[in-house]
Each structure stands twice: as structure tokens, then as C-alpha cells.
N, C-alpha and C positions, 0 to 999 in steps of 0.2 A: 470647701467645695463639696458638694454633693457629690452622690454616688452617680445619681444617673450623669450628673455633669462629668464625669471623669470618666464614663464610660463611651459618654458619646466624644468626648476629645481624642481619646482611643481610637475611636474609628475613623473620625476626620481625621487624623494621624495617618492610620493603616492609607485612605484612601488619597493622601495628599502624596504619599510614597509611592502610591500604584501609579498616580499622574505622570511621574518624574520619570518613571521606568516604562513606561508605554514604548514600544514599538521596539526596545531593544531586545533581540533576541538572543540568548547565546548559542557560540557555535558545536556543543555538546547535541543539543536539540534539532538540530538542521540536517535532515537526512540528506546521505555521499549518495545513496544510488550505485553502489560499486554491484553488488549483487542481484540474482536474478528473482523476480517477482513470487516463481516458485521456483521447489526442488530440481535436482538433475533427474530425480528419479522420474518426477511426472512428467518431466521436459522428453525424458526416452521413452516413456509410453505412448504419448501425443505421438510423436514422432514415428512410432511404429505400428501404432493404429492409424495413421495417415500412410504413412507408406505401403503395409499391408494392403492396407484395403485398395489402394489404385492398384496397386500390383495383382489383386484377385480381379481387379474390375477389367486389365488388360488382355488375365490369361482367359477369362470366363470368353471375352468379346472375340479372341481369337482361336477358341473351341467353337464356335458359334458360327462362326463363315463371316461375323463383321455386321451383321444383322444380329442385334439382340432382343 
């Protein structure tokens, strides 16, 4: 047998393998989703730059007479 022949039997090997395994995935690889997308830290910031800021937008509007 030739080299190139032993080489390409190699690979129709490798890819007759890949056939066989198509679609199964393991369950190491499959994200749980238990956790959040980001941090607590930037989840309390969001949170307090949203809450701030309506709460300046409330006091501002009721310094104002309600017409801003």
C-alpha cells in the first residue's frame, strides 16, 4: 500500500467515525442555565442607576409644581 493510500484510508476512517457520532451530544457540554447572564455586581448597579434616576425624576417633578 502506498503512502498516499494509507493516508487517505486515515481519513475516510476519521470521517466514517464522525458519521456514526453525529447528533450525540454529551451532557458535560449542554449548558444548566442555573446562573445569571451577568454579575450581582453589575445586576446592583443597573438596579440603582434605574432606581436613582426615577427617584431624581420624582423629586425634580415635585420641586417643580408638576410641570417640568
Amino acid at each position: 500500500m502506498t503512502t498516499s493510500r494509507r493516508l487517505a484510508d486515515r481519513k475516510i476512517e476519521k470521517f466514517q467515525k464522525n458519521i456514526t457520532k453525529r447528533g450525540s451530544v454529551p451532557e458535560t457540554t449542554v449548558k444548566k442555565g442555573n446562573g445569571y447572564p451577568v454579575g450581582p455586581a453589575v445586576l446592583g448597579f443597573f438596579i440603582f442607576v434605574v432606581i436613582g434616576s426615577s427617584l431624581f425624576q420624582i423629586i425634580r417633578t415635585a420641586t417643580s409644581g408638576g410641570m417640568a
